[in-house]
C-alpha positions in Angstrom: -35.2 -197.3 -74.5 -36.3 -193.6 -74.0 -34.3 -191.4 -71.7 -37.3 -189.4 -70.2 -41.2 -190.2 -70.9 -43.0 -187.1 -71.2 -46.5 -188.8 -70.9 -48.7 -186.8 -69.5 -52.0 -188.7 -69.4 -54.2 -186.6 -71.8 -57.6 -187.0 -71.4 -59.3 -185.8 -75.0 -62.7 -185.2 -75.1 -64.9 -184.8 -78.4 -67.2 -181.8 -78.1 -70.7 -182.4 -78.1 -72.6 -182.6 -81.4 -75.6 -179.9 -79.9 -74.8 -177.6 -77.1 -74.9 -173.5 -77.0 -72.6 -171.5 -78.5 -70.2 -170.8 -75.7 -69.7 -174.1 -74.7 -69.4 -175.6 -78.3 -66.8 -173.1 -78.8 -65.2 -173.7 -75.1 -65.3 -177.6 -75.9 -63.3 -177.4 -79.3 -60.7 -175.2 -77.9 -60.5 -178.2 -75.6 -60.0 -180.3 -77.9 -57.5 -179.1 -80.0 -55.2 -178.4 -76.7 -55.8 -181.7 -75.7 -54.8 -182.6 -79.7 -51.4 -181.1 -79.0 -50.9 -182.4 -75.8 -51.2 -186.1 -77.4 -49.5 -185.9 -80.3 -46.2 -184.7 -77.7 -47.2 -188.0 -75.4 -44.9 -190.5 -74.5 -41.6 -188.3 -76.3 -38.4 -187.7 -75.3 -36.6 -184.9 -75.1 -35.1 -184.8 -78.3 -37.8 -185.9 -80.1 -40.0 -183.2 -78.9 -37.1 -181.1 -80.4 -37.1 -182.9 -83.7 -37.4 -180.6 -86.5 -39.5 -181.5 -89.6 -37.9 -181.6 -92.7 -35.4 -178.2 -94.6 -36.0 -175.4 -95.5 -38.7 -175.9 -92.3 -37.5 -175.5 -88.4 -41.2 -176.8 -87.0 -41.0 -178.6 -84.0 -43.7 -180.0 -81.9 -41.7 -178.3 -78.9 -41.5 -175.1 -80.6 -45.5 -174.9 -81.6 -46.0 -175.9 -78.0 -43.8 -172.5 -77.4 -45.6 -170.7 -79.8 -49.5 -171.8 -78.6 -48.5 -170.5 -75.0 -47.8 -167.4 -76.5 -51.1 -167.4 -78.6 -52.7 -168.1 -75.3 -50.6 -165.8 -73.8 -51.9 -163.1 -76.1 -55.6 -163.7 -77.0 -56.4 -164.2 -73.5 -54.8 -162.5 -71.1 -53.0 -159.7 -73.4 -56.5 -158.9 -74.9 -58.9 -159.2 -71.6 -57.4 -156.7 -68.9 -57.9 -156.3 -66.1 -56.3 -160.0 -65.6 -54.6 -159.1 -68.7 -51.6 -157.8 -68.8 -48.3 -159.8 -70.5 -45.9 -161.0 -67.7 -42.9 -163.4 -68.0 -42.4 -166.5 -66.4 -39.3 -167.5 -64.7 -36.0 -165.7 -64.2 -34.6 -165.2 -67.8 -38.1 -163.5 -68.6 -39.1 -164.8 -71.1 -42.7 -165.4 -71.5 -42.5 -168.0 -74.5 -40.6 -169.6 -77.0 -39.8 -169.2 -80.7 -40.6 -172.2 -83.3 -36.8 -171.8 -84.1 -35.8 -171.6 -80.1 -35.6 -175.2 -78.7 -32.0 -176.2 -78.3 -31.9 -175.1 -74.8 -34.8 -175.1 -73.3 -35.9 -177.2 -70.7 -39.1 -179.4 -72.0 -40.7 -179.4 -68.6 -40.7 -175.6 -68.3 -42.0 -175.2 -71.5 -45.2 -177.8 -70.6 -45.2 -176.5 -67.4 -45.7 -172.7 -69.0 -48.2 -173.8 -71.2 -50.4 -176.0 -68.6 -50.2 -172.8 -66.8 -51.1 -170.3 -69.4 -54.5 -172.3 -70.5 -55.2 -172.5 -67.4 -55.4 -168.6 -67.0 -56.8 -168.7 -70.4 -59.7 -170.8 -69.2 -60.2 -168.2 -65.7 -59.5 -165.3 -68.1 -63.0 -166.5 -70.7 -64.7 -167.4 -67.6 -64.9 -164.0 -66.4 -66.1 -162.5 -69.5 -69.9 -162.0 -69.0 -70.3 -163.3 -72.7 -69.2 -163.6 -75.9 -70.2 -160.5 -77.1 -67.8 -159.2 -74.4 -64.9 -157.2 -76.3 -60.6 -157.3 -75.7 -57.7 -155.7 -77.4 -55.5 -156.8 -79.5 -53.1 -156.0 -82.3 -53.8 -158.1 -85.4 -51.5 -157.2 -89.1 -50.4 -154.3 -87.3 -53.4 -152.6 -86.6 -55.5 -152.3 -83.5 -58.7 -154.4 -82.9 -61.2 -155.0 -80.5 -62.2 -158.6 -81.0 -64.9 -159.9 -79.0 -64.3 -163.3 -76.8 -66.1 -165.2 -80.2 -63.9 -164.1 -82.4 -61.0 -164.8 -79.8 -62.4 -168.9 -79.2 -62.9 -169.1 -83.4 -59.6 -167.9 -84.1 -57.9 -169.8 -81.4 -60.0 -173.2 -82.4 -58.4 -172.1 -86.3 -54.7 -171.7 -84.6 -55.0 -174.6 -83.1 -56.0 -176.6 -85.9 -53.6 -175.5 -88.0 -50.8 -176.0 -85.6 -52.1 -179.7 -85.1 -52.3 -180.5 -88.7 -48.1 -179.7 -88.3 -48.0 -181.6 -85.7 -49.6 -184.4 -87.1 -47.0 -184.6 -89.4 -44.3 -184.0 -86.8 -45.2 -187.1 -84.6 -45.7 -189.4 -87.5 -42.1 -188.5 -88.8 -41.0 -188.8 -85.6 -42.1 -192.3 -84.3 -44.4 -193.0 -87.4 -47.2 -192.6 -85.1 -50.5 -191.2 -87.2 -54.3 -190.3 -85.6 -52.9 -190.2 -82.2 
């Protein structure tokens, strides 16, 4: 029997096959977060906190930490005047580490990361279009990437990060194309 259900009812849409540019790219970004959100539904706790296999920490808690913090900064870092960082909650943090789930709470952690894409949804929104440029720091150096080159590399983040936690939730409950 499991202790807490963390279902949250994920609704995941797949992105129209012809549509313009900004909404193909608005859609897949959908997609993948709604990828994420499923392969956590229905987990407890601890298996949200599972780790994959040594030398490897990878949890599907942790890359939920880490996305909000991708979010975080690709929207709302990069696109002032809505922009800039803030921390959530009183220890002040604003996200967590892959390595950092021990102690945190899952619910605050979903509950950041509901929040974030949210913003991250009213911060692309405001931008008159793609062409629109941010800031960001990318390899150390300054960049001024333009809201495309934010939704392409965010669509890439998240597929990557989904591929892991493909993997995670199978190991986890032997679940696969969830």
């Amino acid at each position: 029997m499991r202790e807490q259900d963390n279902s949250v009812g994920v609704v995941r849409e797949d992105p129209p096959v012809a549509a313009g540019e900004r909404a193909m790219l608005e859609s897949w970004l959908e997609f993948h977060r709604a990828t994420l959100l499923t392969k956590c539904e229905g987990l407890t706790d601890d298996e949200l906190r599972t780790r994959s296999v040594p030398p490897s920490s990878l949890s599907l808690l942790g890359l939920v930490g880490h996305l909000t913090g991708v979010e975080r900064n690709w929207f709302r870092s990069a696109f002032a005047p809505l922009g800039a960082p803030v921390t959530d909650g009183a220890d002040g943090r604003t996200d967590i580490d892959f390595d950092d789930v021990a102690d945190v709470d899952t619910a605050t952690v979903m509950a950041r990361f509901h929040a974030e894409v949210e913003h991250s949804r009213r911060v692309a929104a405001e931008q008159p279009s793609l062409d629109t440029l941010g800031t960001g720091i990318r390899g150390g150096q300054r960049i001024a990437p333009s809201l495309r080159w934010v939704y392409v590399h965010m669509i890439e983040e998240y597929a990557r990060h989904n591929g892991h936690a493909d993997l995670l939730r199978e190991r986890i409950d032997g679940a696969v194309g969830v």
